[in-house]
N, C-alpha and C positions, 0 to 999 in steps of 0.2 A: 646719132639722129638728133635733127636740133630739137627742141622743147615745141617751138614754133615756129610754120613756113605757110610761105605762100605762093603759088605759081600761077604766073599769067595772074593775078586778082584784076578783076574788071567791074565798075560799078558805073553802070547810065540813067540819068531820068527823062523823064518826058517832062517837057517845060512844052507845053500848048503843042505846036508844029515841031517845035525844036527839040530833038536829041542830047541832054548834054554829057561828057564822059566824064564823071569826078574821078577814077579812075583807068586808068589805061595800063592793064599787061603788067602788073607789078609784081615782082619775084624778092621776095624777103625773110628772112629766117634770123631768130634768136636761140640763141645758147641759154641752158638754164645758169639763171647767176646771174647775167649780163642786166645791165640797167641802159636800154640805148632810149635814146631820143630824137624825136622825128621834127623837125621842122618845114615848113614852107608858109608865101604867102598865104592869105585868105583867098579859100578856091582851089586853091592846092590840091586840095585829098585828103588833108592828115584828120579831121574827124571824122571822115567816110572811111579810112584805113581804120581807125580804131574802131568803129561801131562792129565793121565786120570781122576784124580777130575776135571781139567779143561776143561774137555770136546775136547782137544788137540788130544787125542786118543782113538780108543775104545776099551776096555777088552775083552778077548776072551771068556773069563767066568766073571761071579759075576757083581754085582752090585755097581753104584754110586748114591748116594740120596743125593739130594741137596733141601733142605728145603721138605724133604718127596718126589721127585721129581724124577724117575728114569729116569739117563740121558739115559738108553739104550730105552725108548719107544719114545725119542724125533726124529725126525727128520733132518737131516742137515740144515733147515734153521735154526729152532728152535734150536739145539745146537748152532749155529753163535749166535744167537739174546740173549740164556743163557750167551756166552764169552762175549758180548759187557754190559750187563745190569746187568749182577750178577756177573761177576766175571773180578777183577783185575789183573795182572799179570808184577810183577818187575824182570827181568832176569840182572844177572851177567855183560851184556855188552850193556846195557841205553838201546841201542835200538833206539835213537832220530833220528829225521831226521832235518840234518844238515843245511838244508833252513830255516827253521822256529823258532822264539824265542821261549825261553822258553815258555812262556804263549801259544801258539798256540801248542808246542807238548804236556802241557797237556791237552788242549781242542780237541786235535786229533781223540781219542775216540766219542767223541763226534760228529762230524763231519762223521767219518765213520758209525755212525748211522745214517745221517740223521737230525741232529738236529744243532741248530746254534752254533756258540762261545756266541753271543753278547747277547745271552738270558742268558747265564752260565759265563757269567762275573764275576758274585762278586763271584759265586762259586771260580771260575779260581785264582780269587785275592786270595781271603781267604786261598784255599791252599800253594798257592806260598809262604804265611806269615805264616802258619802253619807250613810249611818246611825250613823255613828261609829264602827264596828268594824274597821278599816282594821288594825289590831293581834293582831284575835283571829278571824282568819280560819280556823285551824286547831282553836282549842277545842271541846270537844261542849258539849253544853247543860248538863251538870252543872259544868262548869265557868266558867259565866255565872250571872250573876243574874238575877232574873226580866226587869229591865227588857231589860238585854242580850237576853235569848229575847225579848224582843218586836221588839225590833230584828232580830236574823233575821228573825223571819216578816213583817216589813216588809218586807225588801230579796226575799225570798222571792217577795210577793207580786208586786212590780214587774218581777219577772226576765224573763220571758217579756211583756214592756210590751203590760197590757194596754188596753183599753181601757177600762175603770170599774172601781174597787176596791173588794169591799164590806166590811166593817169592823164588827164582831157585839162589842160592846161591850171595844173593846181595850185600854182603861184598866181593868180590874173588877176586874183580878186584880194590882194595884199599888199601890203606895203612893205618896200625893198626890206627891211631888218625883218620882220614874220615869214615873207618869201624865202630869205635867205637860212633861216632856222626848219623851214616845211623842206626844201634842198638837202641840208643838211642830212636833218631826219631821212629823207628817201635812202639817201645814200648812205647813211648804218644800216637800214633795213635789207639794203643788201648785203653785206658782209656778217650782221646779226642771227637775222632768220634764214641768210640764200636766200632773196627776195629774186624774182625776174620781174622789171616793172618795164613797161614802155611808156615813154610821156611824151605827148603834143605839147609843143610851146613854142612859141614865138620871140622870146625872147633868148638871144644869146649866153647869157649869164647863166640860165637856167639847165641850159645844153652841154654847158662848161661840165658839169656835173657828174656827166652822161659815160658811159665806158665807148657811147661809140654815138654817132650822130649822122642821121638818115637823112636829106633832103630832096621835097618833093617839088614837081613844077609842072602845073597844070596835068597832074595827072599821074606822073610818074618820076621814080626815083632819080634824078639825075647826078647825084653826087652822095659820096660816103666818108667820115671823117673817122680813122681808129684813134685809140688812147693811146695805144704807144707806149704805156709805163710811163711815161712822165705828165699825164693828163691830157684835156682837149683845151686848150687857151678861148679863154673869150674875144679875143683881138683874131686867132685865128678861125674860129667860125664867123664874126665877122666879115675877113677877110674875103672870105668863099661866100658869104651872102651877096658881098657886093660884087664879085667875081660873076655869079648866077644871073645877078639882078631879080635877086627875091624881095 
């Protein structure tokens, strides 16, 4: 059984008169372990496909399974209690809250469930050092640099070890060498902790990364790229972008 699937997923809005479909009919499934990555232009899908594995949204049609688990039969606390306990979530702009050090935004999670810091201490440590910030455990976010803030909300996201981590283009707001180091990191946390992370991103480089590379186009999957054991080339996603005309 994969970790997480999806059949038929279907997402429409009402724009005034007009119907629009951000998804259409989309069938996808990850393996636990796997780090894929979803690409398409803007308009595509690929933040409407992440809100709704994350339980963020719900599909108008089709299904989310999360450990065999259909999130449409849960109910709203129960999807709240899935977001806090099973699933991770690193967006584009940290997210921190500017009061508190590092170490307390990643124990934040934790806390909005209900549960202490100071029992999830070495937790708290451990990741801080698995991210590199073993030293600035005490700093607030203005006294980090961006990459640093992204590194909390990594260690952030893993706190509460969830079960799939979704990743909303977490490179966007960085410059190539920090980007390259936040990639990096993604990809120990898989071989580290068995991370399952999915990430939206638009840029190729960042895809390179990936065990395997999804692409969407106006709505749905049209192309799939595997690793292969010997990686996914940046020139070769490329290649297939220009191929799509994404």
């Amino acid at each position: 059984m994969s970790l997480l699937e999806t059949q038929s997923l279907t997402k429409s809005y009402q724009m005034g008169q007009v119907t629009v479909t951000a998804l259409d009919g989309v069938d996808f499934s990850v393996e636990r372990g796997e780090f894929v990555a979803i690409m398409g232009p803007s308009g595509s899908g690929k933040s409407t496909l992440l809100h709704l594995l994350g339980g963020l949204d719900s599909p108008s049609s089709g299904e989310v399974y999360l450990n065999g688990e259909s999130l449409s039969m849960l109910g709203d606390d129960a999807i709240t209690r899935l977001r806090r306990r099973k699933v991770g979530f690193i967006f584009q702009f940290y997210n921190l809250l500017p009061t508190l050090s590092a170490a307390e935004n990643v124990g934040l999670p934790l806390l909005i469930d209900g549960q202490t810091m100071s029992r999830h201490r070495q937790r708290i440590e451990e990741l801080m050092s698995l991210v590199g910030l073993g030293d600035r455990t005490d700093h607030r976010p203005d006294q980090l640099s961006g990459g640093q803030q992204q590194r909390v909300a990594i260690a952030r996201a893993f706190v509460n070890q969830p079960e799939i981590v979704l990743a909303d283009e977490p490179t966007g707001n960085l410059d190539s060498r920090s980007g390259t180091a936040i990639l990096e990191l993604l990809r120990r946390t898989c071989r580290e902790l068995g991370a399952t992370i999915i990430m939206v991103t638009h840029d190729p480089r960042a895809a390179s990364y990936a065990d395997r590379v999804v692409f969407l186009k106006d709505g749905q999957i049209v192309h799939r790229l595997e690793n292969g054991g010997e990686g996914i080339s940046v020139q070769r996603i490329a290649e297939v972008m220009t191929a799509l005309e994404l």
